[in-house]
C-alpha positions as CSV (number, residue, x, y, z in Angstrom):
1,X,83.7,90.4,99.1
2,X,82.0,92.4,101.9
3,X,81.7,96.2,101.7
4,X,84.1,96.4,104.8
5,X,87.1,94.7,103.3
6,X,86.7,96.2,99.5
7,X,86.6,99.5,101.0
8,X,89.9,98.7,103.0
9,X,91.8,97.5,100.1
10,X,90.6,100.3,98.2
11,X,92.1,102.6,101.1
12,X,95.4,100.5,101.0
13,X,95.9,101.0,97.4
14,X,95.6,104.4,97.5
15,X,98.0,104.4,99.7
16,X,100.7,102.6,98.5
17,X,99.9,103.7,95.5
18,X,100.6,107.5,96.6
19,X,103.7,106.6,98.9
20,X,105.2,104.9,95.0
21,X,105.1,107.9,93.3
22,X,106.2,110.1,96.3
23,X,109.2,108.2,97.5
24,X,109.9,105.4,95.0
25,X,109.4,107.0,91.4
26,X,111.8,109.8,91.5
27,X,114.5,107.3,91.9
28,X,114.2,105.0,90.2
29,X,116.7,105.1,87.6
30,X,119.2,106.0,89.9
31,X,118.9,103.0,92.4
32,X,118.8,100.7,89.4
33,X,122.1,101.8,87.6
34,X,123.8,102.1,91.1
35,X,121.9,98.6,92.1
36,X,121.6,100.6,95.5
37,X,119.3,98.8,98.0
38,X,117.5,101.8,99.6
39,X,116.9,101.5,103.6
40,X,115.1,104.0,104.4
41,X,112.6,103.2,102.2
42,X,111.7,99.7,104.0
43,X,111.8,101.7,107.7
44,X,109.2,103.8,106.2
45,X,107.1,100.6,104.5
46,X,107.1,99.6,107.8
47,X,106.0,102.6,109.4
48,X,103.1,102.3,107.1
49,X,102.4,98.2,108.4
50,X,103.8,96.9,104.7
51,X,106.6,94.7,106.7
52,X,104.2,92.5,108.7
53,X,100.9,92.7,106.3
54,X,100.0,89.2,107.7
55,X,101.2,89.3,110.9
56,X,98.5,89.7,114.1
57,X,98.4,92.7,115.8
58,X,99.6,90.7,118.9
59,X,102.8,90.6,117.2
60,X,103.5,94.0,115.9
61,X,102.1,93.7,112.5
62,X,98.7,94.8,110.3
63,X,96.9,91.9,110.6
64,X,95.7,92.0,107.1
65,X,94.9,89.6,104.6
66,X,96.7,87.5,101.7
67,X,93.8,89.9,99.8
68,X,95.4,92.9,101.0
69,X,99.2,91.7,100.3
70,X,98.6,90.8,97.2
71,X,97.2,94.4,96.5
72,X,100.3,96.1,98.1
73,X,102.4,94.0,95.8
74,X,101.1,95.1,92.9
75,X,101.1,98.4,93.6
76,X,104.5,98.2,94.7
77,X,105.4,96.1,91.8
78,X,103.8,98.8,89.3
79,X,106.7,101.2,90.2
80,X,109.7,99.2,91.3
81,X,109.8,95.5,90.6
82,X,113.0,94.9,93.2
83,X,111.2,96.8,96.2
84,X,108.0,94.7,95.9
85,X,110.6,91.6,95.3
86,X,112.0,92.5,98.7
87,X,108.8,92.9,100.7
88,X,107.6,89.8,99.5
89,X,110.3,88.0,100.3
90,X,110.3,89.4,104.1
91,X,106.8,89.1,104.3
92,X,106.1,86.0,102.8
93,X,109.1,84.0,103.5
94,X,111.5,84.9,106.7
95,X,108.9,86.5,108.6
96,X,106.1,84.0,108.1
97,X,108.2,80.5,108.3
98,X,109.3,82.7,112.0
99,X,106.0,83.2,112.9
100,X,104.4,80.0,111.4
101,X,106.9,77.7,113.4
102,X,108.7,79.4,115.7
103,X,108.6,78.4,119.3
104,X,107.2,81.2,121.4
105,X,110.4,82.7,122.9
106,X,111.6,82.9,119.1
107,X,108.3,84.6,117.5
108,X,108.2,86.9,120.6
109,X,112.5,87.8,119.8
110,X,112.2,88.3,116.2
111,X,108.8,88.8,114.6
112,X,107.7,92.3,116.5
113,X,111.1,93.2,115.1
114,X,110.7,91.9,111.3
115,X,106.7,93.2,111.1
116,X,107.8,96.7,112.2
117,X,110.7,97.1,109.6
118,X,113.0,97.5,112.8
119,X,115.2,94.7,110.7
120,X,115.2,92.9,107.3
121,X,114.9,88.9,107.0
122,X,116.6,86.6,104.4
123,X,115.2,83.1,104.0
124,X,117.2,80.4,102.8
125,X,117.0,77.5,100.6
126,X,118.6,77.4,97.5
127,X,122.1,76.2,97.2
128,X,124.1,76.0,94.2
129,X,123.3,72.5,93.9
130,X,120.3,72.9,95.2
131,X,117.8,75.4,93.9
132,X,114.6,73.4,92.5
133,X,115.9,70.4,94.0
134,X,115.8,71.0,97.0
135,X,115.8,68.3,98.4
136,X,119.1,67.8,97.6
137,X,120.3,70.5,100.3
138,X,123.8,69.6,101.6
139,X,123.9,72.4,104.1
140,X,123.7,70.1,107.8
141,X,123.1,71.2,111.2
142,X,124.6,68.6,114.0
143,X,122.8,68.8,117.3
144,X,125.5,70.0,119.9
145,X,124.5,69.9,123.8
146,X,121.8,72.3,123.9
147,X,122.1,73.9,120.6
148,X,123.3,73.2,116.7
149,X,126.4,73.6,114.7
150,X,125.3,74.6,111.0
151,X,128.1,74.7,108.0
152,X,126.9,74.9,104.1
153,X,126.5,77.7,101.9
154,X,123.7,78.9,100.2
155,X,123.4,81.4,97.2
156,X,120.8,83.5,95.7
157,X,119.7,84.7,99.3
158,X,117.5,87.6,98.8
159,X,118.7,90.2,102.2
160,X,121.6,88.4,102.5
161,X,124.0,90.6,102.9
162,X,121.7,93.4,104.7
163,X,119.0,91.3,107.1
164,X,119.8,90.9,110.4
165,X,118.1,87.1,110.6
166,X,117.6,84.4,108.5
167,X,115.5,81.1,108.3
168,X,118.2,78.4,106.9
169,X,116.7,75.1,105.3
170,X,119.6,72.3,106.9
171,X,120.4,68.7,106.8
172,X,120.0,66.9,110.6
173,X,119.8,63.5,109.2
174,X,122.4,62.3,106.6
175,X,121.2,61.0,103.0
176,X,118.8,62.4,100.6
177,X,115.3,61.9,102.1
178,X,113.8,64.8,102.0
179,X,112.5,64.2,106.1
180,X,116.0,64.3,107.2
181,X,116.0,68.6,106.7
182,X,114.9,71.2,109.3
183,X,114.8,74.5,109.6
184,X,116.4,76.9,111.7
185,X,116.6,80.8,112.7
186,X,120.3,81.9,112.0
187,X,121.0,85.8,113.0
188,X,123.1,86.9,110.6
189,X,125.9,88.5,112.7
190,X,126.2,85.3,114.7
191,X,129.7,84.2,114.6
192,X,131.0,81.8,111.6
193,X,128.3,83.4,109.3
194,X,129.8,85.5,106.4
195,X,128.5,86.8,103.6
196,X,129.5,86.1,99.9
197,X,129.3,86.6,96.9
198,X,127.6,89.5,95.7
199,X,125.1,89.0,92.6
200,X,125.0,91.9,89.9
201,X,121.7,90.9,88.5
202,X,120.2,92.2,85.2
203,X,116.9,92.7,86.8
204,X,115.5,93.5,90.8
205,X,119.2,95.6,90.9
206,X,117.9,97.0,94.0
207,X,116.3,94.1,95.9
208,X,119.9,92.9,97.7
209,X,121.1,89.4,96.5
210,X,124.0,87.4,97.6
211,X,125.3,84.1,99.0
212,X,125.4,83.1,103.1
213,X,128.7,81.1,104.1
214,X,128.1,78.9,107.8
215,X,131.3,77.4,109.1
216,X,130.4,76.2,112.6
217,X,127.8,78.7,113.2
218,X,126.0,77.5,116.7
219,X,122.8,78.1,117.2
220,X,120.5,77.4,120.5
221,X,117.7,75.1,121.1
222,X,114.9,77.6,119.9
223,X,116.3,78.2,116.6
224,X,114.7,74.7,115.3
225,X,111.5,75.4,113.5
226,X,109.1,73.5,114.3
227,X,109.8,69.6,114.7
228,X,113.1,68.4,114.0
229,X,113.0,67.0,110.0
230,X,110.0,69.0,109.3
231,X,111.8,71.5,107.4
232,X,111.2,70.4,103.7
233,X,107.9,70.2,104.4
234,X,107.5,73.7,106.1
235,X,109.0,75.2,103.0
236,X,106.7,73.7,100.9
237,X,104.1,75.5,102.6
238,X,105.9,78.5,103.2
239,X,106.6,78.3,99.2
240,X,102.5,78.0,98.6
241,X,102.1,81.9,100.5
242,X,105.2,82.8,98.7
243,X,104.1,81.9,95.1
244,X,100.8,84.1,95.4
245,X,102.9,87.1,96.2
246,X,105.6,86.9,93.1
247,X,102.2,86.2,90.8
248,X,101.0,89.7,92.5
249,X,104.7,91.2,92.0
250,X,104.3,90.3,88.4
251,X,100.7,91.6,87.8
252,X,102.1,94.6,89.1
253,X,105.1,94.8,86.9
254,X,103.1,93.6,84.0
255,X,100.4,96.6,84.5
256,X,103.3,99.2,85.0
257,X,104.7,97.9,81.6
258,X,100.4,98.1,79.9
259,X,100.5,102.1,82.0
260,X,103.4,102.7,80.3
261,X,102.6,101.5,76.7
262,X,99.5,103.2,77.0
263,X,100.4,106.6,77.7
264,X,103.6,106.4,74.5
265,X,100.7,105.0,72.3
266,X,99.0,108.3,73.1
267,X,101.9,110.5,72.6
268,X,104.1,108.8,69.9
269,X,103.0,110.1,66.7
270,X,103.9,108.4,63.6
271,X,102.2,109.0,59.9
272,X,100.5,112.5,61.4
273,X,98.4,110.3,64.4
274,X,99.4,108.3,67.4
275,X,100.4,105.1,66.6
276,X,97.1,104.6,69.2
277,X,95.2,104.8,66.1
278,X,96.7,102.0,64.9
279,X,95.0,98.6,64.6
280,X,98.0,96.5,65.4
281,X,98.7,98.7,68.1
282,X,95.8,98.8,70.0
283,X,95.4,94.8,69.5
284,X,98.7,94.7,71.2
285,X,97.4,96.7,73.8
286,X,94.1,94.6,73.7
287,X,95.5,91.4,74.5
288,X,97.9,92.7,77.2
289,X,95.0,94.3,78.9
290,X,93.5,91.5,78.7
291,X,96.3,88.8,80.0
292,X,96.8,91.4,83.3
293,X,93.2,91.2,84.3
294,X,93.3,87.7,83.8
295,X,96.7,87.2,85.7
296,X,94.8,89.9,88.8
297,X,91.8,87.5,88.5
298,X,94.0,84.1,88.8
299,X,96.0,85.4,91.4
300,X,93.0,87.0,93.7
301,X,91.1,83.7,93.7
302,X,94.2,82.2,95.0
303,X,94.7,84.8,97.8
304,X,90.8,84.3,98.5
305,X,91.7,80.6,99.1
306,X,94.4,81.2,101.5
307,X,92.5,83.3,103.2
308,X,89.8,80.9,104.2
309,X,92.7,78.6,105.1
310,X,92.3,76.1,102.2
311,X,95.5,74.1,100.5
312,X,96.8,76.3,98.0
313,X,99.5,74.5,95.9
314,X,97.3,73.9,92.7
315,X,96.3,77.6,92.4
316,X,99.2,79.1,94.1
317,X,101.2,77.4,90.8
318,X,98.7,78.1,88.3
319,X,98.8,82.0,89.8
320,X,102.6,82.2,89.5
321,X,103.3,80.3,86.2
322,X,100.5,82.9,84.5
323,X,101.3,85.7,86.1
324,X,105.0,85.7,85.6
325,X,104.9,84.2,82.1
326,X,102.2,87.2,81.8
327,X,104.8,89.8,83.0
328,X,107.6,89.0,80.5
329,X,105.1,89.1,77.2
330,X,103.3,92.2,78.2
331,X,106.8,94.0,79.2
332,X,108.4,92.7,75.9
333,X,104.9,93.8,74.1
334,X,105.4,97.2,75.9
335,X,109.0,97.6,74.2
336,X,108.1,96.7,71.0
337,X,105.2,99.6,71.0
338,X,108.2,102.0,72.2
339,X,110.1,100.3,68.9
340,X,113.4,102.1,69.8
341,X,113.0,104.1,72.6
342,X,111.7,100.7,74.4
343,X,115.5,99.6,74.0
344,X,116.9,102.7,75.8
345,X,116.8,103.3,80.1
346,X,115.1,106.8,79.0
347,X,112.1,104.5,78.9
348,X,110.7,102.6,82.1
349,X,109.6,99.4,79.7
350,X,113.0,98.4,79.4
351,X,113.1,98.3,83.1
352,X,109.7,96.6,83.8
353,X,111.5,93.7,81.0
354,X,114.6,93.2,82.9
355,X,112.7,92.7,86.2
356,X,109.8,90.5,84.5
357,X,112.2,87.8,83.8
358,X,113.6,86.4,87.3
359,X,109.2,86.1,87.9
360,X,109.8,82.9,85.5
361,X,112.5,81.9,88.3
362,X,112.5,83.2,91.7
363,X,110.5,81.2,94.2
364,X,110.2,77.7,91.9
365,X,110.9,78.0,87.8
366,X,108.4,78.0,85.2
367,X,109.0,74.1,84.4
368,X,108.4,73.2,88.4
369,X,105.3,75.3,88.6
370,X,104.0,73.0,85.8
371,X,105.5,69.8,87.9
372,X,103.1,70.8,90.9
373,X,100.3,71.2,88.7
374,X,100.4,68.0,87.2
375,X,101.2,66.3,90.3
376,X,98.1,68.2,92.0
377,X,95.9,67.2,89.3
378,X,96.9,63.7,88.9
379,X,96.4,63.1,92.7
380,X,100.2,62.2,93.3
């Protein structure tokens, strides 16, 4: 790494670091119990250049690197897991698929918009029949003179019900071939878009999550993405980006769960000593230092790779299967040091848990992680 870029990241921790315990900690607790999805605090992410970390200059945004993003992730993810869930899913999906395939009248609409935090994005792909299948997407868009007519639903639609644009994944060619699906850019207050179900998660309460209804939405010529029947395979690449940053979400969450075991191992006294004196403590704490670093390491190498513009999909799935998997031992390790306390919301560990777990899910499952790897490896 040259001096240049390792002192920039070490001036965009800082940073983020500082703005976390400034405008985030403090209210924590609250947003989580009330599942409240906090505005203001994404206005002033993007004030700071957090809502377009990727996007050029040219376009309104930082024009950092996937080495920087995957820094402010972590950072974020150290203090609120549903925040850094949220700016991932801006960054990394709506915004990037825009600005990746977007025709230039589209990227120049939306993107200066969606870098500067001006308005959220939502990115849609899952369906209830189709979430790691998705090929299977039964959403269609019909060309129409000039424009589309999209109907479907989709669920699971991080910003859903607070974005003001969203990137939907849509049948144009009837069957199941994966080449018959495109992409399109759907505002969200275009008519015959509702929004619908609301879902009361265990974890990420404050990262907004709910279900997009289209019943003849129409759309114009410029919201195709791309090439018409491109779409599967745009999301696949889209997904590669989008993988590194929940691995970097979970580091984070994982280290805020090691912090935070760390500091009760110091304090909790048990026998006339910290139970930090303990051996089978401090192993604990041992191996979970341990698994982040490795998980920081894993995940680095693969935002090193993106950056040089090299295929990702092997270590973009190794990065988020260890990583996640990572964050939901360490955070159940963390409440088992608490004993108790690590079972009551006085504690942030119980937190960190809670938001570990949808890691393992969000953005491809555990089990299809390992499906790409194998595939990857086996040349298929």
């Amino acid at each position: 790494m040259c001096e240049d870029q390792s002192e920039s990241l070490k001036e965009i921790r800082e940073m983020v670091a500082d703005f976390g315990r400034t405008e985030i900690a403090p209210h924590v607790r609250e947003w989580d119990d009330k599942a409240h999805f906090p505005r203001d605090v994404f206005q002033k992410l993007g004030r700071l250049g957090l809502m377009g970390i990727l996007i050029p200059e040219e376009f309104g945004g930082a024009g950092l690197t996937y080495r920087h993003y995957v820094a402010v992730l972590e950072e974020l993810g150290a203090v609120e897991g549903g925040i850094a869930l949220s700016v991932a899913a801006h960054n990394s999906l709506c915004t990037n698929h825009i600005y990746l395939f977007g025709t230039e009248t589209a990227r120049r609409a939306w993107v200066p918009r969606l870098a500067s935090g001006e308005v959220l994005g939502a990115w849609g792909l899952t369906e209830p029949e189709a979430g790691s299948d998705a090929g299977a997407t039964k959403t269609t868009a019909v060309r129409d003179g000039k424009g589309w007519v999209l109907n479907g639903s989709k669920n699971f639609i991080t910003h859903a019900s607070v974005g003001a644009v969203a990137v939907i994944v849509a049948r144009t060619r009837p069957g199941t071939d994966a080449h018959g699906i495109s992409a399109f850019i759907v505002p969200l207050d275009a008519p015959g878009v509702t929004v619908g179900k609301h879902e009361d998660k265990v974890g990420m309460r404050v990262s907004d999550t709910a279900a997009l209804v289209l019943e003849d939405c129409r759309v114009g010529e410029d919201a195709l993405l791309g090439r018409e029947g491109d779409g599967f395979v745009q999301s696949m690449e889209i997904l590669d980006g989008g993988r590194i940053s929940i691995a970097a979400l979970s580091v984070g969450i994982a280290r805020g769960a090691l912090d935070a075991a760390v500091a009760y191992a110091k304090q909790r006294r048990q026998f006339n000593r910290p139970i930090a004196a303990f051996q089978a403590v401090r192993f604990k704490l041992a191996d979970m230092s341990t698994a982040v670093d490795a998980a920081r390491l894993l995940t680095v190498q693969a935002a090193v790779e993106k950056d040089a513009g090299r295929k990702t999909t092997l270590l973009s799935a190794e990065a988020k299967l260890f990583a996640s998997e990572t964050a939901v031992h360490v955070a159940e390790e963390a409440v088992q040091i608490h004993g108790g306390y690590g079972y009551c919301k006085d504690y942030p560990v119980e937190k960190h848990w809670r938001d570990a777990k949808l890691c393992t899910i969000g953005e491809g499952t555990s089990e299809i992680q390992r499906l790409v790897i194998a595939r990857e490896l086996l040349g298929e």
